[in-house]
mmCIF entry with sequence, helices, sheets and N, C-alpha, C, O atoms, coordinates in Angstrom:
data_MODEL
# 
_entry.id   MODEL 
# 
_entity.id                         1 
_entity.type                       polymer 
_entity.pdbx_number_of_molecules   1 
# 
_entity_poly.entity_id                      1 
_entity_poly.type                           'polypeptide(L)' 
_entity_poly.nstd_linkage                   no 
_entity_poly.nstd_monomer                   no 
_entity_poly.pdbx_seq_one_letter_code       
;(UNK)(UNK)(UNK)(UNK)(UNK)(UNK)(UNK)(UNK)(UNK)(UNK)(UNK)(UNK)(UNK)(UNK)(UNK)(UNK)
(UNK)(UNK)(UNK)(UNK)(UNK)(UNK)(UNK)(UNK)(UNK)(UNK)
;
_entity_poly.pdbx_seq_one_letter_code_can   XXXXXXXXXXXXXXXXXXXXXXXXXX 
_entity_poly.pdbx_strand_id                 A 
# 
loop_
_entity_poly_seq.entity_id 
_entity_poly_seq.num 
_entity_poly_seq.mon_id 
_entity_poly_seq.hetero 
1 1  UNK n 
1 2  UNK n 
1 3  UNK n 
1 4  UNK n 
1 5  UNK n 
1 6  UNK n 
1 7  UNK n 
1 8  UNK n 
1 9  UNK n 
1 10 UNK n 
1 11 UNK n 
1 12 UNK n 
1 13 UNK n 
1 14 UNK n 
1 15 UNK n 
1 16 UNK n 
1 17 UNK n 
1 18 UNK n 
1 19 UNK n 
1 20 UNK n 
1 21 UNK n 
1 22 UNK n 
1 23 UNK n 
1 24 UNK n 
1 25 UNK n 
1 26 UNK n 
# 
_struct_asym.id          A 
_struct_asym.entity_id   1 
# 
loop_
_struct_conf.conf_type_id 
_struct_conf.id 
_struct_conf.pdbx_PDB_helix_id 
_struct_conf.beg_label_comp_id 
_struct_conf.beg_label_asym_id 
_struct_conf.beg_label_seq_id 
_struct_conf.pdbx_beg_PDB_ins_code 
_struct_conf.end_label_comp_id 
_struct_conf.end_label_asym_id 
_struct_conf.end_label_seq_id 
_struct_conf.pdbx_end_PDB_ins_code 
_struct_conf.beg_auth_comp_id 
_struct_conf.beg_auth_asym_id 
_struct_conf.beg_auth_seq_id 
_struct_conf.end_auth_comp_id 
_struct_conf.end_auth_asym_id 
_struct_conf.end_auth_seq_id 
_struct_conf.pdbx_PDB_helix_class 
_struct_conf.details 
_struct_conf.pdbx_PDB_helix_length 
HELX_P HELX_P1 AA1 UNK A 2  ? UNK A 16 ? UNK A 2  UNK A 16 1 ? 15 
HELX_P HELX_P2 AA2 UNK A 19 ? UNK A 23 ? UNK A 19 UNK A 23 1 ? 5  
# 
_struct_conf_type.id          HELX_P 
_struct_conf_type.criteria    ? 
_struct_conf_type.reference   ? 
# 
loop_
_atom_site.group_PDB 
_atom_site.id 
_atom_site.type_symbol 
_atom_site.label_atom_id 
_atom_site.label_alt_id 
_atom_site.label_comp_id 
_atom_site.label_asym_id 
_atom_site.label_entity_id 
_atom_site.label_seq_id 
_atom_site.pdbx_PDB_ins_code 
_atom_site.Cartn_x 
_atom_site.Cartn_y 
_atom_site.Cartn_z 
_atom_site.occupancy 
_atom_site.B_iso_or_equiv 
_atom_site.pdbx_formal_charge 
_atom_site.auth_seq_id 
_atom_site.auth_comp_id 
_atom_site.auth_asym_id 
_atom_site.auth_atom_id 
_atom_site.pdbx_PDB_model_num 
ATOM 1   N N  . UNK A 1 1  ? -14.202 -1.394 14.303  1.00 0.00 ? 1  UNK A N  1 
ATOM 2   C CA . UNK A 1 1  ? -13.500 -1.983 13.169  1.00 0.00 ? 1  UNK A CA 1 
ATOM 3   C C  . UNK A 1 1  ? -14.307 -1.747 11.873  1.00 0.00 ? 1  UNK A C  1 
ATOM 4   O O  . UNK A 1 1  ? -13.671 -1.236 10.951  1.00 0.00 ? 1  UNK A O  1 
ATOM 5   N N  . UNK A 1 2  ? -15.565 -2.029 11.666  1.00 0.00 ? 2  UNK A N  1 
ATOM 6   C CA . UNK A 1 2  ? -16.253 -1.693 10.490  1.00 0.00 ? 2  UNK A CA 1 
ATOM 7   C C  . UNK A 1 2  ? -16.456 -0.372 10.133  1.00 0.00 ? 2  UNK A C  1 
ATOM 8   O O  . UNK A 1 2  ? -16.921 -0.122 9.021   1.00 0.00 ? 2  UNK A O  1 
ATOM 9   N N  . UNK A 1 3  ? -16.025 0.992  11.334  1.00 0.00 ? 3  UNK A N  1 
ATOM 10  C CA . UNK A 1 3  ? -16.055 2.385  10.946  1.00 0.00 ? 3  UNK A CA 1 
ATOM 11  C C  . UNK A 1 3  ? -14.737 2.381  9.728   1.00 0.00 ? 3  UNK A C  1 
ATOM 12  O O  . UNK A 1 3  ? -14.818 2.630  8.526   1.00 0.00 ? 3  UNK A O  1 
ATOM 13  N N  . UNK A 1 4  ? -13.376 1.950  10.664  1.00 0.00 ? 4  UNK A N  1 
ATOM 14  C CA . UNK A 1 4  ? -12.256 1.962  9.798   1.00 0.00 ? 4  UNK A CA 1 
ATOM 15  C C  . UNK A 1 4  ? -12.452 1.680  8.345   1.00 0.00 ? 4  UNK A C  1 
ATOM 16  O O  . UNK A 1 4  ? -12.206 2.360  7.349   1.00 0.00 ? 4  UNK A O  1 
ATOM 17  N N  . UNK A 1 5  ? -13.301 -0.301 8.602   1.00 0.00 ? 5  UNK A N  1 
ATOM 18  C CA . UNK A 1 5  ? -13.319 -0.443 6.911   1.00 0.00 ? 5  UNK A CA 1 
ATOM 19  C C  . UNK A 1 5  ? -14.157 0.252  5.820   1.00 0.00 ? 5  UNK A C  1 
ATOM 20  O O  . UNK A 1 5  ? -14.010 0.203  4.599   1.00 0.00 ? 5  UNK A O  1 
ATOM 21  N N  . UNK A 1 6  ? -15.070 0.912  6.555   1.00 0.00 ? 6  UNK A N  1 
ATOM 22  C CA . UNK A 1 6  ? -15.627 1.780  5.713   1.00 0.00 ? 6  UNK A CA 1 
ATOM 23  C C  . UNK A 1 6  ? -14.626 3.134  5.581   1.00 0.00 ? 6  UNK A C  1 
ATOM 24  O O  . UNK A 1 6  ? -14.778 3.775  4.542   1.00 0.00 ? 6  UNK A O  1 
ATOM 25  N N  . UNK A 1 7  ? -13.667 3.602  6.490   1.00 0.00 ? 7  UNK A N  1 
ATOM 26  C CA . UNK A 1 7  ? -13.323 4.536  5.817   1.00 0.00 ? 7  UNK A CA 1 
ATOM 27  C C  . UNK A 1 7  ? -12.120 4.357  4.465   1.00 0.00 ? 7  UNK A C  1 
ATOM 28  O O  . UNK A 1 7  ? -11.719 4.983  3.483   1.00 0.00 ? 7  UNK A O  1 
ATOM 29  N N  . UNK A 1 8  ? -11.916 3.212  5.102   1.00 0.00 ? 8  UNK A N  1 
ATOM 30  C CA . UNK A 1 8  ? -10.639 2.764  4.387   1.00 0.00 ? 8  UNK A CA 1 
ATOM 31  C C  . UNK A 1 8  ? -11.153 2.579  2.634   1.00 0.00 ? 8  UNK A C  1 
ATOM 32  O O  . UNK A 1 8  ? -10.667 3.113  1.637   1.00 0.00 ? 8  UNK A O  1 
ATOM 33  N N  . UNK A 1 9  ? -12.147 1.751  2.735   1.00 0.00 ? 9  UNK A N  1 
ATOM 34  C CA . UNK A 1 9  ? -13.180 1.363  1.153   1.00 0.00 ? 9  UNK A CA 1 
ATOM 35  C C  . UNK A 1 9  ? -13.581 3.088  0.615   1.00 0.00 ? 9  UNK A C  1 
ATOM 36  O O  . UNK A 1 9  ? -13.986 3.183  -0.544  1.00 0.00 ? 9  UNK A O  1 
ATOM 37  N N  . UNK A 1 10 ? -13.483 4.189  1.313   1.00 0.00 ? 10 UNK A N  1 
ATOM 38  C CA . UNK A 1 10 ? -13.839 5.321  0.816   1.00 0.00 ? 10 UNK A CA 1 
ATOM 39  C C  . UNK A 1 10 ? -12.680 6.163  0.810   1.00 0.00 ? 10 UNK A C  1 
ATOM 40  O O  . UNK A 1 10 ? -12.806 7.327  0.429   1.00 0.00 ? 10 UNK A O  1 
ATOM 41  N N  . UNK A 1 11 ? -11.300 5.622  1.272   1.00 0.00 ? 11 UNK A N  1 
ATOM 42  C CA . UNK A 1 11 ? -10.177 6.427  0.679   1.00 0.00 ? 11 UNK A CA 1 
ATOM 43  C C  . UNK A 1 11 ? -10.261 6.086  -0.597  1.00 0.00 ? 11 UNK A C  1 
ATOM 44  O O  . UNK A 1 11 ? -10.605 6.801  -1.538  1.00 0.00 ? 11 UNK A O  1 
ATOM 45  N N  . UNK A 1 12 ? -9.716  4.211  -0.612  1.00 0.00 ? 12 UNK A N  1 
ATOM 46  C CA . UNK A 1 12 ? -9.931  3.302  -1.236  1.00 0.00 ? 12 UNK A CA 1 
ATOM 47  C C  . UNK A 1 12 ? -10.702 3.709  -3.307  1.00 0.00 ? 12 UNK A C  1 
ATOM 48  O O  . UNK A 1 12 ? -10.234 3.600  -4.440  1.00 0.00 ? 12 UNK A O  1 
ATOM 49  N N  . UNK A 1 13 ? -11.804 4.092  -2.807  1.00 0.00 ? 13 UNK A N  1 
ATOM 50  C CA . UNK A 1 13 ? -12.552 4.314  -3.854  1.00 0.00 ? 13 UNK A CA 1 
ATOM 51  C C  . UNK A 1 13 ? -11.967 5.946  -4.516  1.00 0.00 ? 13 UNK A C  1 
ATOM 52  O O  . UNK A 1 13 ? -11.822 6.278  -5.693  1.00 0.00 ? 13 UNK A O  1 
ATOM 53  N N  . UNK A 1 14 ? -11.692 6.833  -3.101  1.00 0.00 ? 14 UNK A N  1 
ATOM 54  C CA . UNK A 1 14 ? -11.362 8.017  -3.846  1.00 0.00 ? 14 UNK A CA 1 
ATOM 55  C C  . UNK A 1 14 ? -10.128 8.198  -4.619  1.00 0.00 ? 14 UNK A C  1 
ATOM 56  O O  . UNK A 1 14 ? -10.001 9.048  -5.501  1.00 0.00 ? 14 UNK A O  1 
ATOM 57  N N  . UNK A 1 15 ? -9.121  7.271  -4.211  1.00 0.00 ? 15 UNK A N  1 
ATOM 58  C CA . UNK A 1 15 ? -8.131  7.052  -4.665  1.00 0.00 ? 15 UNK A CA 1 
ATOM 59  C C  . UNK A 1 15 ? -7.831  6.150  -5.996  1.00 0.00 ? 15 UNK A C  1 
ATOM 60  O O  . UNK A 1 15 ? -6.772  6.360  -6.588  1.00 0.00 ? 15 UNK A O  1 
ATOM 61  N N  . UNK A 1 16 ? -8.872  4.997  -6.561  1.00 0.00 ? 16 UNK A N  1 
ATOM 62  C CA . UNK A 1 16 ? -8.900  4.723  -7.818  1.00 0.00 ? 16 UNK A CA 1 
ATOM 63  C C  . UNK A 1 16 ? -9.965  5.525  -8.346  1.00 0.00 ? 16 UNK A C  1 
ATOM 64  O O  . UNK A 1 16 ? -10.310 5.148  -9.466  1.00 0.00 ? 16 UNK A O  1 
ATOM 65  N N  . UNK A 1 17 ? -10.552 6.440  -7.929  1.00 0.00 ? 17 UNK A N  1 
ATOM 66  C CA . UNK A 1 17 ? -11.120 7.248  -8.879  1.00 0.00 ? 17 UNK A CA 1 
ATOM 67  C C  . UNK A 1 17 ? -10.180 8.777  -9.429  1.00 0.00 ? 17 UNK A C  1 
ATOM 68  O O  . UNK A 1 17 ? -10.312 9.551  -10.377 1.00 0.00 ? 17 UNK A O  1 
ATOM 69  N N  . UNK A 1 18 ? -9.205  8.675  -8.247  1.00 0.00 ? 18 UNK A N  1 
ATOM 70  C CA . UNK A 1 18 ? -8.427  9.876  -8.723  1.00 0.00 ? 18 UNK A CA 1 
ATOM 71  C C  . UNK A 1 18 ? -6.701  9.009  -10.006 1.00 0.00 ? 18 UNK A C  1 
ATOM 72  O O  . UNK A 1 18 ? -5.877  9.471  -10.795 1.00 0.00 ? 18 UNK A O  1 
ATOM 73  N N  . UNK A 1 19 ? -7.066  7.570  -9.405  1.00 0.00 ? 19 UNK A N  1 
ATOM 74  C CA . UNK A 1 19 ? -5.714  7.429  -10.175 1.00 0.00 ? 19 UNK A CA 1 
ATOM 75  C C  . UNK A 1 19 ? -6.307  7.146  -11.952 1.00 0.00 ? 19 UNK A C  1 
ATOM 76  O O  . UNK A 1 19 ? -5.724  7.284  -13.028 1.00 0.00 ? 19 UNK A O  1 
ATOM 77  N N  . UNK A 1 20 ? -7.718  6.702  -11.599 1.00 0.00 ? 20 UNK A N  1 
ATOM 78  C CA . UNK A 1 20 ? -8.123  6.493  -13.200 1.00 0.00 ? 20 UNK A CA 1 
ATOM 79  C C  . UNK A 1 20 ? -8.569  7.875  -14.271 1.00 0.00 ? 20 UNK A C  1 
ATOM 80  O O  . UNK A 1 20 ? -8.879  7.916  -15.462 1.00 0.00 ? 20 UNK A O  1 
ATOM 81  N N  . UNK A 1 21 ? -8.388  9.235  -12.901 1.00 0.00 ? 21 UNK A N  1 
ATOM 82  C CA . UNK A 1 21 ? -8.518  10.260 -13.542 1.00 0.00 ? 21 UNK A CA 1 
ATOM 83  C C  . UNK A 1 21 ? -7.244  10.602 -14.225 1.00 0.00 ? 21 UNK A C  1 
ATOM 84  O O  . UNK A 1 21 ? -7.072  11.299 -15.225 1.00 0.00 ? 21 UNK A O  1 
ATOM 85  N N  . UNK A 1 22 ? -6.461  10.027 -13.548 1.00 0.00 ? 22 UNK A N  1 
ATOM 86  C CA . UNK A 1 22 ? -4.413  10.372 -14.272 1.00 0.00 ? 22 UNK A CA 1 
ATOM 87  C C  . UNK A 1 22 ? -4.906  9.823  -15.432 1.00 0.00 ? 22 UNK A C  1 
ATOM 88  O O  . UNK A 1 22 ? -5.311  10.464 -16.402 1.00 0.00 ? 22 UNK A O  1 
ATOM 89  N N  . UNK A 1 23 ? -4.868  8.727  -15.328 1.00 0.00 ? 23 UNK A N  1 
ATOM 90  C CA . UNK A 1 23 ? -4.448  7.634  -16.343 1.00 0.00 ? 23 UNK A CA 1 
ATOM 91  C C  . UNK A 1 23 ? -5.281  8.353  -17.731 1.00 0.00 ? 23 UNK A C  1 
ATOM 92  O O  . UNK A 1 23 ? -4.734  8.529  -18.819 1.00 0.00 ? 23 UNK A O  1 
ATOM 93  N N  . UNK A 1 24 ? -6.620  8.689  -17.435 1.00 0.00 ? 24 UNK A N  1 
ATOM 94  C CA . UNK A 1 24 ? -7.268  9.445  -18.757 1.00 0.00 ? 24 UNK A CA 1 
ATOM 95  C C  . UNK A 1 24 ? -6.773  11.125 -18.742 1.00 0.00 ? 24 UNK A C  1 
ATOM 96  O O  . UNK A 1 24 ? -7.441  11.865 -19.464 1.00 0.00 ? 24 UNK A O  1 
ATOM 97  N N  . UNK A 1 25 ? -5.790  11.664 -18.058 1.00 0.00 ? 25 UNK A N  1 
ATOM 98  C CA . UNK A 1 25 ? -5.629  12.834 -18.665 1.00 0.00 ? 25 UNK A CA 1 
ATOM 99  C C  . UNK A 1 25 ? -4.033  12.400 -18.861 1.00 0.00 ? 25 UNK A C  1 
ATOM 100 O O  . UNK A 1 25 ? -3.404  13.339 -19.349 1.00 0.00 ? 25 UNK A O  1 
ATOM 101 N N  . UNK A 1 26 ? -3.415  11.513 -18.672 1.00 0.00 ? 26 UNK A N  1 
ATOM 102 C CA . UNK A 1 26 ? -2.131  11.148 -19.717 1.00 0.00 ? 26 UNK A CA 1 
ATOM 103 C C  . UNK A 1 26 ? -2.402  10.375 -20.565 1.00 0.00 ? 26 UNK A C  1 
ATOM 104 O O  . UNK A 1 26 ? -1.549  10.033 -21.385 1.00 0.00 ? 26 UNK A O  1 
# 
């Protein structure tokens, strides 16, 4: 269970780092 939540916290992270990349190139 703690493999999952770590992978999940590292979609997690890649995924507000890719949505705050939108947000600054619109």
């Amino acid at each position: 269970m703690s493999h999952q939540l770590t992978f999940a916290d590292s979609e997690f992270s890649t995924k507000r780092r890719q949505t705050r990349k939108e947000i600054f190139l619109s």
